[in-house]
PyMOL Python script that loads the backbone (N, CA, C, O; Angstrom):
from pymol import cmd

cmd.read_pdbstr("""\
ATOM      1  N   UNK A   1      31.923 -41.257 -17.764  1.00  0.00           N
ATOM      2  CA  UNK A   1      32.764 -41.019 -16.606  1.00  0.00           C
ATOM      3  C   UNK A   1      32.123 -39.919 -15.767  1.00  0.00           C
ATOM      4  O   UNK A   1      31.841 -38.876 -16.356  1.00  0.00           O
ATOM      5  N   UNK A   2      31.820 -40.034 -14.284  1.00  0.00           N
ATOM      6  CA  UNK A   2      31.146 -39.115 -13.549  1.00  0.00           C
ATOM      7  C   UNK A   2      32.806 -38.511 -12.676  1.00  0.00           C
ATOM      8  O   UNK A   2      33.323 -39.133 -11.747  1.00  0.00           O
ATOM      9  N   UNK A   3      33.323 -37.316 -13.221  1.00  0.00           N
ATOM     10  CA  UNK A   3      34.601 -37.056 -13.120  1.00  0.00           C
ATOM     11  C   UNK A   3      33.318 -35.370 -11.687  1.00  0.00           C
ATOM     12  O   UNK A   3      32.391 -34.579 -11.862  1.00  0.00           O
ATOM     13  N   UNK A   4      34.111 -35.746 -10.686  1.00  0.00           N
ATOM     14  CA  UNK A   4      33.922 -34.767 -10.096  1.00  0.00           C
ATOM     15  C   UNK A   4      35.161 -33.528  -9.369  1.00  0.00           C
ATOM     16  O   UNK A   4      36.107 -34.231  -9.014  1.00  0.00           O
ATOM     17  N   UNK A   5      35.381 -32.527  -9.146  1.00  0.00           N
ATOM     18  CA  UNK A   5      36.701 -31.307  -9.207  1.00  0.00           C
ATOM     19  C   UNK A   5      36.223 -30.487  -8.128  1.00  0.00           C
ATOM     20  O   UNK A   5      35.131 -29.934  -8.258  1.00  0.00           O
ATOM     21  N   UNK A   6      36.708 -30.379  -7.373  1.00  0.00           N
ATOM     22  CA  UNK A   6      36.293 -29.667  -5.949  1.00  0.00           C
ATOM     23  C   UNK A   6      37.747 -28.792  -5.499  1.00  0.00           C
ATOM     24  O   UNK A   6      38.677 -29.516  -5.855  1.00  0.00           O
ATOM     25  N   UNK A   7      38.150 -27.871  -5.035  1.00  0.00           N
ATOM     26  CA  UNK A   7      38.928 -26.934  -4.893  1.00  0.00           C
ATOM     27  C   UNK A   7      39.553 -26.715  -3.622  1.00  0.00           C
ATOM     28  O   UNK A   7      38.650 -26.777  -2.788  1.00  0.00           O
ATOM     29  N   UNK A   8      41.052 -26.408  -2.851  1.00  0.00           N
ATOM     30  CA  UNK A   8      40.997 -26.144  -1.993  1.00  0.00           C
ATOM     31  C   UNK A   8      42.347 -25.203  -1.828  1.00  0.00           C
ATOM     32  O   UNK A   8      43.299 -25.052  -2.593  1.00  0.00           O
ATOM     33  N   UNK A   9      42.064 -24.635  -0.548  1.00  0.00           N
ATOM     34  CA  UNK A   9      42.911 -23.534  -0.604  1.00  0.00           C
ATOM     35  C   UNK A   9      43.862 -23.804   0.221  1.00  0.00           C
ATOM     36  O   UNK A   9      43.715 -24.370   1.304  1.00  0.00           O
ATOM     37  N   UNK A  10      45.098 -23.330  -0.345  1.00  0.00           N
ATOM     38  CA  UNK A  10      46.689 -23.509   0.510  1.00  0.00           C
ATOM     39  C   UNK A  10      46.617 -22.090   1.422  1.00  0.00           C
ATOM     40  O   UNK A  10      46.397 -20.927   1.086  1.00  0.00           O
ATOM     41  N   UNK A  11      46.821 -22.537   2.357  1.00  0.00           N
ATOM     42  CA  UNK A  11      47.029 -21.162   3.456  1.00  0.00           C
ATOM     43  C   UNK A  11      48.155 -20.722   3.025  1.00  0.00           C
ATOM     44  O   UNK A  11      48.941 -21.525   2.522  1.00  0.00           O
ATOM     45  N   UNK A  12      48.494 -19.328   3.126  1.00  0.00           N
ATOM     46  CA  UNK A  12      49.364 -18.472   2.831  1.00  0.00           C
ATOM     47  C   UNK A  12      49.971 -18.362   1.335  1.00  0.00           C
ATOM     48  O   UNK A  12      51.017 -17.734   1.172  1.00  0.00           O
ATOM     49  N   UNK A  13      49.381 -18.911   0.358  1.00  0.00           N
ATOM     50  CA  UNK A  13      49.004 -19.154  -1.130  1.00  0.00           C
ATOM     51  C   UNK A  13      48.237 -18.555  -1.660  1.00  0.00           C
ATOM     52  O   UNK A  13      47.075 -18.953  -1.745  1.00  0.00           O
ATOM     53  N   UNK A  14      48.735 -17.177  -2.290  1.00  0.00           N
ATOM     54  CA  UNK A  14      47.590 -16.867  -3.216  1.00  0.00           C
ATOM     55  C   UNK A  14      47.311 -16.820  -4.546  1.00  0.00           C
ATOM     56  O   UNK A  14      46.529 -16.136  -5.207  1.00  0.00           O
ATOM     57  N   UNK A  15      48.273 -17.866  -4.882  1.00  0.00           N
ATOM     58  CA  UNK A  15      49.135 -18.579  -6.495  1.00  0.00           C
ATOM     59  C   UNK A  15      48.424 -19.306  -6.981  1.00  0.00           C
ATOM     60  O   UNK A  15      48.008 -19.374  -8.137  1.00  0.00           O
ATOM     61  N   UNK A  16      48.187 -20.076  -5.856  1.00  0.00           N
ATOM     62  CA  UNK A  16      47.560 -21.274  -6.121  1.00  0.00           C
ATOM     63  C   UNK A  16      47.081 -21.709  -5.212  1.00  0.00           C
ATOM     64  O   UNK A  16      47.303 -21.279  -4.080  1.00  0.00           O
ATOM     65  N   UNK A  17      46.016 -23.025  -5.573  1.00  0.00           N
ATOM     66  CA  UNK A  17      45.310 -23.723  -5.109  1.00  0.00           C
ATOM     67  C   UNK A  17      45.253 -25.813  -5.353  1.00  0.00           C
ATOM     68  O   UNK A  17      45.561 -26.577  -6.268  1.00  0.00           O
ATOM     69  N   UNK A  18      44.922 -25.906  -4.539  1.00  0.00           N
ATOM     70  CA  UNK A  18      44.683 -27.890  -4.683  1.00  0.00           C
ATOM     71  C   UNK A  18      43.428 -28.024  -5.452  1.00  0.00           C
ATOM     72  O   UNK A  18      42.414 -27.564  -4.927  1.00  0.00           O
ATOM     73  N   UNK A  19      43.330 -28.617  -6.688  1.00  0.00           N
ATOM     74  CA  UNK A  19      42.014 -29.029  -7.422  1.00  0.00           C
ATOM     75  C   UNK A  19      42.208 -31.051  -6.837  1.00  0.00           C
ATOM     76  O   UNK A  19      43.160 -31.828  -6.898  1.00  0.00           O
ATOM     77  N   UNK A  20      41.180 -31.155  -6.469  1.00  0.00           N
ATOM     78  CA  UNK A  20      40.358 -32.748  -5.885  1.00  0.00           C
ATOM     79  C   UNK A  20      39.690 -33.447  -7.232  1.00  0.00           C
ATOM     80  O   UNK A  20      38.684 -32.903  -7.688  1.00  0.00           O
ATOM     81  N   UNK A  21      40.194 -34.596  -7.866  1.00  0.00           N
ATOM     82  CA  UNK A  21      39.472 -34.845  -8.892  1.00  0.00           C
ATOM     83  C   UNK A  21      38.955 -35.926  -8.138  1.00  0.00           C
ATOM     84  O   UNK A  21      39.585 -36.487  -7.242  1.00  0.00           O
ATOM     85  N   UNK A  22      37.893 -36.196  -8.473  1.00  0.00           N
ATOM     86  CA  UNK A  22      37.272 -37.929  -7.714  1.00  0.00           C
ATOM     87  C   UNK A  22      36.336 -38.435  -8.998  1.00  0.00           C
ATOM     88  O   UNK A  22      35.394 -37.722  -9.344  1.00  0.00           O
ATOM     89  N   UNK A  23      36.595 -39.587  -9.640  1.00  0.00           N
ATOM     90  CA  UNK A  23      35.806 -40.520 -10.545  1.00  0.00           C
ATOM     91  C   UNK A  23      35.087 -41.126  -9.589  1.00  0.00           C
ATOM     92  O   UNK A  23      35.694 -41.513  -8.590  1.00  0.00           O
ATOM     93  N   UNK A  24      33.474 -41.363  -9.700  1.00  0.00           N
ATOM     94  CA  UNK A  24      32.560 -42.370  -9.383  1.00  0.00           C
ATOM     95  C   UNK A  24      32.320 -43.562  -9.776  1.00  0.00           C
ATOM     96  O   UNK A  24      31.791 -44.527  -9.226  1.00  0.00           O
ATOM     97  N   UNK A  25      32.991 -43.306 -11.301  1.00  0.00           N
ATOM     98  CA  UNK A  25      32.999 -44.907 -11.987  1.00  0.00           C
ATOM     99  C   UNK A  25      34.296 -45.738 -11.681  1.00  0.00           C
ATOM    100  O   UNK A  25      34.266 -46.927 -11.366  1.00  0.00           O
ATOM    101  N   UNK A  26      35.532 -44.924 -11.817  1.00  0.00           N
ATOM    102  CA  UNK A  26      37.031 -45.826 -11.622  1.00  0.00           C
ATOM    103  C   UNK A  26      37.651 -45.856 -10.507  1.00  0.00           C
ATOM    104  O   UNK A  26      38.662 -46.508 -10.247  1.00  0.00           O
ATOM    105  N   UNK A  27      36.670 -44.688  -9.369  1.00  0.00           N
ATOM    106  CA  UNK A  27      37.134 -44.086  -8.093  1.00  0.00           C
ATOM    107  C   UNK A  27      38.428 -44.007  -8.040  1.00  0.00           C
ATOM    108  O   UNK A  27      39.014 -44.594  -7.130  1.00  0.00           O
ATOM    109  N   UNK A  28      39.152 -43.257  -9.017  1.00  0.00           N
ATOM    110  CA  UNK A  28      40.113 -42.335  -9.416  1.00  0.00           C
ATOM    111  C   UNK A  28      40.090 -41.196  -8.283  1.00  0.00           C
ATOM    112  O   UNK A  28      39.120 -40.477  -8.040  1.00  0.00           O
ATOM    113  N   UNK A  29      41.040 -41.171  -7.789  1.00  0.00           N
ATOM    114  CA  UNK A  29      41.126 -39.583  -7.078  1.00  0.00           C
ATOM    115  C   UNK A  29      42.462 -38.710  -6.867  1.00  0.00           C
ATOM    116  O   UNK A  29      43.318 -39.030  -6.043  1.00  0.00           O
ATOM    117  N   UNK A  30      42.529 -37.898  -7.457  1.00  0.00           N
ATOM    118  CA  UNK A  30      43.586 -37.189  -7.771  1.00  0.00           C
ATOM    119  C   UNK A  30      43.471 -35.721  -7.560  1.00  0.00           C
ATOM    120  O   UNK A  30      42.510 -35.036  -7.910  1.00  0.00           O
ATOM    121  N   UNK A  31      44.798 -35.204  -6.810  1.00  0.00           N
ATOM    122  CA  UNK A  31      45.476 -34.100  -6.028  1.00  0.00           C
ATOM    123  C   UNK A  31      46.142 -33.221  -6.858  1.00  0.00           C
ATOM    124  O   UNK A  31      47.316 -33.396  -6.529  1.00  0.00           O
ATOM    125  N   UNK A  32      46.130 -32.443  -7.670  1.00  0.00           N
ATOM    126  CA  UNK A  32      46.883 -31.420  -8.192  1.00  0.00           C
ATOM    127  C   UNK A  32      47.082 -29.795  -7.903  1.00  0.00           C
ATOM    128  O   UNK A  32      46.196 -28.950  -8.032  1.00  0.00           O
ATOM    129  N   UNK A  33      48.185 -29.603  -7.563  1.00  0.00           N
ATOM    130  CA  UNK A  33      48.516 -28.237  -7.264  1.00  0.00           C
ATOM    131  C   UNK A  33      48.525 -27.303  -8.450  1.00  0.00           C
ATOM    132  O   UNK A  33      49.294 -27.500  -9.391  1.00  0.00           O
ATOM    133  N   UNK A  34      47.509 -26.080  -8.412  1.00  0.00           N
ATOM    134  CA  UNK A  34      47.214 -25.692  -9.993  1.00  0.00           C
ATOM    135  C   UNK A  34      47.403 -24.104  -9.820  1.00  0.00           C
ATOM    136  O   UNK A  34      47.483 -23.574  -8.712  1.00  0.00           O
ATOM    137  N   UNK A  35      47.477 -23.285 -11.244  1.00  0.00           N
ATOM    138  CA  UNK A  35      46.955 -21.973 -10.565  1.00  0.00           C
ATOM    139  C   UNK A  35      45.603 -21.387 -10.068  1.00  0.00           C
ATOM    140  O   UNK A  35      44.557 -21.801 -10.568  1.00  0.00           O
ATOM    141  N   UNK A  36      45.595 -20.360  -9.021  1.00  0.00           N
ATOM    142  CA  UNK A  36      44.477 -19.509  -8.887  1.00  0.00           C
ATOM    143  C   UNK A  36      43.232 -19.686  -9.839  1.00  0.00           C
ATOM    144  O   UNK A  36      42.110 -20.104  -9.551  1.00  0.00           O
ATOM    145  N   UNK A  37      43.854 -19.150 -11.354  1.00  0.00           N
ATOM    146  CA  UNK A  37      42.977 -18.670 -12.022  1.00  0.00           C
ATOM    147  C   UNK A  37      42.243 -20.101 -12.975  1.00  0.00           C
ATOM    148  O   UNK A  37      41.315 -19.921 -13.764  1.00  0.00           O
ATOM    149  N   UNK A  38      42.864 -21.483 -12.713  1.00  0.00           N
ATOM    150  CA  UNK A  38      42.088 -22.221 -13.328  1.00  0.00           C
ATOM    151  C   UNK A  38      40.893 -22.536 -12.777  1.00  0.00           C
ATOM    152  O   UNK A  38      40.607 -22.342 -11.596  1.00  0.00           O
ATOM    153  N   UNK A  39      40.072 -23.095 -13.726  1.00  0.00           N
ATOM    154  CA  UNK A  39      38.322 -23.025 -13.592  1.00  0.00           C
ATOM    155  C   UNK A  39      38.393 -24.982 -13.616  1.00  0.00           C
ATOM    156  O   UNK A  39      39.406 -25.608 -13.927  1.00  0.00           O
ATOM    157  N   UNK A  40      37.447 -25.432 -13.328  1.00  0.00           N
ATOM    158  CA  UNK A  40      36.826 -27.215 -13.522  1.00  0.00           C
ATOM    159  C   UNK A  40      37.249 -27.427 -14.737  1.00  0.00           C
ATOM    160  O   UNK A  40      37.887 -28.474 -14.843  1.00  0.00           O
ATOM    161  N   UNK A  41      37.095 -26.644 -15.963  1.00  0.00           N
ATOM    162  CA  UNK A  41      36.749 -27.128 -17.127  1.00  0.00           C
ATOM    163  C   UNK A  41      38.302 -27.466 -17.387  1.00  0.00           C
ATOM    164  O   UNK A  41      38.533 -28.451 -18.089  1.00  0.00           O
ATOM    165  N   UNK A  42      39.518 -26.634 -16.812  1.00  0.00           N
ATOM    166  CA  UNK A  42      40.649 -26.440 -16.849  1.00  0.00           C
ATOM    167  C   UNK A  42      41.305 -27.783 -16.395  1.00  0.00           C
ATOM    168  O   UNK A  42      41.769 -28.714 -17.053  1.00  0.00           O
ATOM    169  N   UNK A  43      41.194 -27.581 -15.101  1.00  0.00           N
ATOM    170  CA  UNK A  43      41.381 -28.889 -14.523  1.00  0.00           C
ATOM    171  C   UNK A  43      41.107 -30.567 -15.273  1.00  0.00           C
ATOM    172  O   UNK A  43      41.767 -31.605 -15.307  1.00  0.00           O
ATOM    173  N   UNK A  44      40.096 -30.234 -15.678  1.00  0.00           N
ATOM    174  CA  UNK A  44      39.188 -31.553 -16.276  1.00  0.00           C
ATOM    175  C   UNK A  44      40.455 -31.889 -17.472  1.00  0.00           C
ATOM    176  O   UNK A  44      41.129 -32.902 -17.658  1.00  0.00           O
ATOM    177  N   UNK A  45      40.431 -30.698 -18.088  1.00  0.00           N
ATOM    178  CA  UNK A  45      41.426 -30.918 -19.629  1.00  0.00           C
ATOM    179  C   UNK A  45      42.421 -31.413 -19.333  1.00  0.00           C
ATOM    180  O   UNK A  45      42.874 -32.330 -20.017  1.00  0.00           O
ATOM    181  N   UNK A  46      43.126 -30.905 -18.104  1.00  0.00           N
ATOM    182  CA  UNK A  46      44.659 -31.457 -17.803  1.00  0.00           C
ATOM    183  C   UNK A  46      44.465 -32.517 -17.311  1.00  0.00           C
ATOM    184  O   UNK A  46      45.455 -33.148 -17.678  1.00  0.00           O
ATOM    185  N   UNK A  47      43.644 -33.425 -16.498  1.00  0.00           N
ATOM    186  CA  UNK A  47      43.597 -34.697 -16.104  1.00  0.00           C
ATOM    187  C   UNK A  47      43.460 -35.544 -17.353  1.00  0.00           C
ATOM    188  O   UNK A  47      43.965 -36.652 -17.532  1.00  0.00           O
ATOM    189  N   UNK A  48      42.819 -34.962 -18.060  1.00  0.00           N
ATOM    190  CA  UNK A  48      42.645 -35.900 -19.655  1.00  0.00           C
ATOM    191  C   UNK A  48      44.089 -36.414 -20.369  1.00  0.00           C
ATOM    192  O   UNK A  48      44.560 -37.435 -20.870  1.00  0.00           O
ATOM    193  N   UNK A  49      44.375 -35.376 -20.151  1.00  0.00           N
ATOM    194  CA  UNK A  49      45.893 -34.774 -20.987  1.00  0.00           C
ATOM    195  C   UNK A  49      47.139 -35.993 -20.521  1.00  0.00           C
ATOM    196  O   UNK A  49      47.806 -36.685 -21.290  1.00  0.00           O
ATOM    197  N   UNK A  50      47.177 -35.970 -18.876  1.00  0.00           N
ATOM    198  CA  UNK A  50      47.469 -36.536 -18.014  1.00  0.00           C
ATOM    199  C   UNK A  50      47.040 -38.258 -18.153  1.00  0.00           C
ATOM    200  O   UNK A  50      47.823 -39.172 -17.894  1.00  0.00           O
ATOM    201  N   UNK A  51      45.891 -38.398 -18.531  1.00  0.00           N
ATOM    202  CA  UNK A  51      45.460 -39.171 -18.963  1.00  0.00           C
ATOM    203  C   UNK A  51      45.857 -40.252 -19.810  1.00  0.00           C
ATOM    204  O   UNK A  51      46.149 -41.403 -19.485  1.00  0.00           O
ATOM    205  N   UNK A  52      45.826 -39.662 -21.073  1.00  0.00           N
ATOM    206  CA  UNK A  52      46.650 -39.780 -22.848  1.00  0.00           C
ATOM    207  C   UNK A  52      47.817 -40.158 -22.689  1.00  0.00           C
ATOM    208  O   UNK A  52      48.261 -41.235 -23.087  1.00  0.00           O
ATOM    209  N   UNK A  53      48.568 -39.111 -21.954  1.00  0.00           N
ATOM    210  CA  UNK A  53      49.992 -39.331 -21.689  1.00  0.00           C
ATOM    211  C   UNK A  53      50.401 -40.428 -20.859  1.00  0.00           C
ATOM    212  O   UNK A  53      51.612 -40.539 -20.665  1.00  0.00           O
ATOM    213  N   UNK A  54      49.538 -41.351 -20.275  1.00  0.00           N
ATOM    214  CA  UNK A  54      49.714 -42.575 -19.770  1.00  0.00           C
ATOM    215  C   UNK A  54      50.564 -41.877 -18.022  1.00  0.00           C
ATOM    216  O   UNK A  54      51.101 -42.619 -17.199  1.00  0.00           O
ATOM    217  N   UNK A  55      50.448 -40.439 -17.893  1.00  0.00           N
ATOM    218  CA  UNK A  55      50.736 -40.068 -16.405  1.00  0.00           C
ATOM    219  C   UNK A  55      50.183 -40.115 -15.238  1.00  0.00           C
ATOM    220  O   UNK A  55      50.858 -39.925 -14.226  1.00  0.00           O
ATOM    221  N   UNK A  56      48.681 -40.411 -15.182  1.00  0.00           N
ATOM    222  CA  UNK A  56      48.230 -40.311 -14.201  1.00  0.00           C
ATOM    223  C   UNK A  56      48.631 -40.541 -12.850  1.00  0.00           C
ATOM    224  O   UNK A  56      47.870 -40.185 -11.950  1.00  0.00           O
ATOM    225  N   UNK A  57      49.885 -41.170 -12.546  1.00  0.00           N
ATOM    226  CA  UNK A  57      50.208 -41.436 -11.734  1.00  0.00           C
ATOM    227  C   UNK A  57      50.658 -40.255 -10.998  1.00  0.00           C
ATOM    228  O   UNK A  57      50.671 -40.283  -9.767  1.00  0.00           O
ATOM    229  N   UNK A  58      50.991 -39.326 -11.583  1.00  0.00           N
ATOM    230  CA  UNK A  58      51.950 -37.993 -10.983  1.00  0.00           C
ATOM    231  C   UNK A  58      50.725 -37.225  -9.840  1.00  0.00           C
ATOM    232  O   UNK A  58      50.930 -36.553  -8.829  1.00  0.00           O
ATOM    233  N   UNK A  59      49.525 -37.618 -10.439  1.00  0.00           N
ATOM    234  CA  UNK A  59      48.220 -37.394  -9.362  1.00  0.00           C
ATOM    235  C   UNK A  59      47.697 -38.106  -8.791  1.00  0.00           C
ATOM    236  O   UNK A  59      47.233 -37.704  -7.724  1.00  0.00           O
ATOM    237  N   UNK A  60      47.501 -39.425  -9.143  1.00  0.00           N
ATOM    238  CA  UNK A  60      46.709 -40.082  -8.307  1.00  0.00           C
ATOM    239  C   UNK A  60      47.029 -40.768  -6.952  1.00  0.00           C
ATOM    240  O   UNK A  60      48.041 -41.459  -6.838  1.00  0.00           O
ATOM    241  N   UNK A  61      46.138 -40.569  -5.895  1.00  0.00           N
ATOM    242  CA  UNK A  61      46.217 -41.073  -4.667  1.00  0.00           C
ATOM    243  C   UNK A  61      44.915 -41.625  -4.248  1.00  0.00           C
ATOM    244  O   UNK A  61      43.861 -41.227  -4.744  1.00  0.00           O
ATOM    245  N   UNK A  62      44.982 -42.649  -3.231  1.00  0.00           N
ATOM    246  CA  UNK A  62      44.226 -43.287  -2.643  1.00  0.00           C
ATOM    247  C   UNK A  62      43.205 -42.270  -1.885  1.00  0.00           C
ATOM    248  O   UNK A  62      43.569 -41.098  -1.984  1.00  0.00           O
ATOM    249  N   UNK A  63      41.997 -42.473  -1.145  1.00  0.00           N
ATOM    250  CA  UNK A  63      40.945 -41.866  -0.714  1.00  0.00           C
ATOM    251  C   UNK A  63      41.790 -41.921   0.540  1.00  0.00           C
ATOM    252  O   UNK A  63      41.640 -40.939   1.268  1.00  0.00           O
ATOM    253  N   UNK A  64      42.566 -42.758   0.926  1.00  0.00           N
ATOM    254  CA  UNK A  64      43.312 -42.279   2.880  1.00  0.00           C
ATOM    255  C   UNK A  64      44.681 -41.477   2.554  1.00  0.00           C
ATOM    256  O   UNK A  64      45.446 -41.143   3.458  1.00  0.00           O
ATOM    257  N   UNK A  65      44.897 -41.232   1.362  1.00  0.00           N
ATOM    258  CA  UNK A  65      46.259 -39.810   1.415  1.00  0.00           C
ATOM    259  C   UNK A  65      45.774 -38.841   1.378  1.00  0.00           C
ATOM    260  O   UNK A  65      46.143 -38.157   0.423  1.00  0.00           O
ATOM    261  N   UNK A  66      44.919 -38.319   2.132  1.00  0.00           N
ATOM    262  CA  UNK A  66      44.100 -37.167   2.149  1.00  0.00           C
ATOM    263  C   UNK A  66      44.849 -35.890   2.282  1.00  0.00           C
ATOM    264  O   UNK A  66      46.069 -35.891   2.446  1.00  0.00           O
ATOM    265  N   UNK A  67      44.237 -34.944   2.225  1.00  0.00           N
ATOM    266  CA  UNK A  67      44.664 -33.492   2.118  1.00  0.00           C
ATOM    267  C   UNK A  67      46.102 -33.615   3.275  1.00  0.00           C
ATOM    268  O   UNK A  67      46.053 -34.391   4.229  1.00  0.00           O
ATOM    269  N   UNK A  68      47.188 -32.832   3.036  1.00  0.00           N
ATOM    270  CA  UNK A  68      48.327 -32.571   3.797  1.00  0.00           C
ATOM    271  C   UNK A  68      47.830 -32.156   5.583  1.00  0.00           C
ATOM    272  O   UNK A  68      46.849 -31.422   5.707  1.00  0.00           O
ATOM    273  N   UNK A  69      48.016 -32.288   5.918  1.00  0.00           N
ATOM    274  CA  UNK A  69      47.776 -31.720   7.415  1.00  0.00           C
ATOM    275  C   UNK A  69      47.927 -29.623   8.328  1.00  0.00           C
ATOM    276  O   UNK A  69      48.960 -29.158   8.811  1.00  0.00           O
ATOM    277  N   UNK A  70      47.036 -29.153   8.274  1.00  0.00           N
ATOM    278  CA  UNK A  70      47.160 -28.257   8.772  1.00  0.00           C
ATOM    279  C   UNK A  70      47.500 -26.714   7.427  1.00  0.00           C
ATOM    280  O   UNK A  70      47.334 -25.533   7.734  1.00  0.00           O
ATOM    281  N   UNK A  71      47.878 -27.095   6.315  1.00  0.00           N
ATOM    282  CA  UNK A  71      47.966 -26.055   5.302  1.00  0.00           C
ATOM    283  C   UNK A  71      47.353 -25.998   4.480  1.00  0.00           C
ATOM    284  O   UNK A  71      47.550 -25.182   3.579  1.00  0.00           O
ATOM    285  N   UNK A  72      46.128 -27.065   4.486  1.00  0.00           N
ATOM    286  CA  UNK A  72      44.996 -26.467   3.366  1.00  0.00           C
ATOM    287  C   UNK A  72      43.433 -26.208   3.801  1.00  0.00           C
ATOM    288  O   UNK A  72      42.873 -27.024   4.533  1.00  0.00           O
ATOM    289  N   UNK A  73      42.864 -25.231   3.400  1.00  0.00           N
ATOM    290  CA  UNK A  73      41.227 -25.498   4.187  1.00  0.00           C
ATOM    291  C   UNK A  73      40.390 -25.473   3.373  1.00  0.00           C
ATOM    292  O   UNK A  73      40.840 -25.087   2.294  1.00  0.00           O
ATOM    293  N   UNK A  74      39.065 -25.767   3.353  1.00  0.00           N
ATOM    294  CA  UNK A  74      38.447 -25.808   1.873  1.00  0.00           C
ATOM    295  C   UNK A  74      38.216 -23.840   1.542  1.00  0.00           C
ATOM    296  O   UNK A  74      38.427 -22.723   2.014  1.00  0.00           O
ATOM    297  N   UNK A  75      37.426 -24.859  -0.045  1.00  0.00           N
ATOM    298  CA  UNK A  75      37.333 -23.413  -0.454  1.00  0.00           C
ATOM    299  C   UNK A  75      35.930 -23.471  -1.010  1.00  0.00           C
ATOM    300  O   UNK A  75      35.576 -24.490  -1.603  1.00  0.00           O
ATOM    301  N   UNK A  76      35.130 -22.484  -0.866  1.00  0.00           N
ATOM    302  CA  UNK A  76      33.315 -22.267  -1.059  1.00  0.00           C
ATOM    303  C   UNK A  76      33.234 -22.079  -2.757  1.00  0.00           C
ATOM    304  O   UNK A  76      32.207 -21.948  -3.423  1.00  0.00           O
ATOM    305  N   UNK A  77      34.199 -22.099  -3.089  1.00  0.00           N
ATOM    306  CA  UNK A  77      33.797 -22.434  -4.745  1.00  0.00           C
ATOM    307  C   UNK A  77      33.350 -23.750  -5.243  1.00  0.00           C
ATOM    308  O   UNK A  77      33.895 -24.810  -4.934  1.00  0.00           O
ATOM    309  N   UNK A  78      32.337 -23.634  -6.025  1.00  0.00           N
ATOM    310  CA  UNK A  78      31.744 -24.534  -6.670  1.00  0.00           C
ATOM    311  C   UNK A  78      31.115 -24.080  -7.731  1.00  0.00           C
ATOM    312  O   UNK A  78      30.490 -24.855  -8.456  1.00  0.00           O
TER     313      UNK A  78
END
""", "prot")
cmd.dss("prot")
cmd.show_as("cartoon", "prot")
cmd.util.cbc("prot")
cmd.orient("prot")
């Protein structure tokens, strides 16, 4: 699975942040609102988890439900 996690930041949020999951193989792409302090590896575990639990749905969205409009901007972490 080429599972990729990209980050973005909620304006006026400093709690939290949007983690971007995107699969290359199942083109899976999924939106989760997480804390600050989680890292990829974090993220990765809970999509798994999410996974197992037969939930994925509670994240996943299509490639055109894109980011909310006007309250998130990216973020230079990688």
């Amino acid at each position: 699975m080429t599972l990729t996690i990209d980050f973005v930041k909620i304006k006026g949020n400093d709690e939290e942040k949007i983690a971007i999951a995107k699969c290359g193989n199942c083109h899976l792409y999924c939106e989760l609102k997480v804390p600050k302090v989680l890292d990829r590896v974090d993220v990765y575990n809970k999509i798994v988890d999410l996974s197992y639990d037969n939930k994925l749905s509670e994240c996943e969205k299509t490639e055109e439900m894109k980011l909310e409009e006007g309250n998130i901007e990216e973020d230079e972490e990688q």
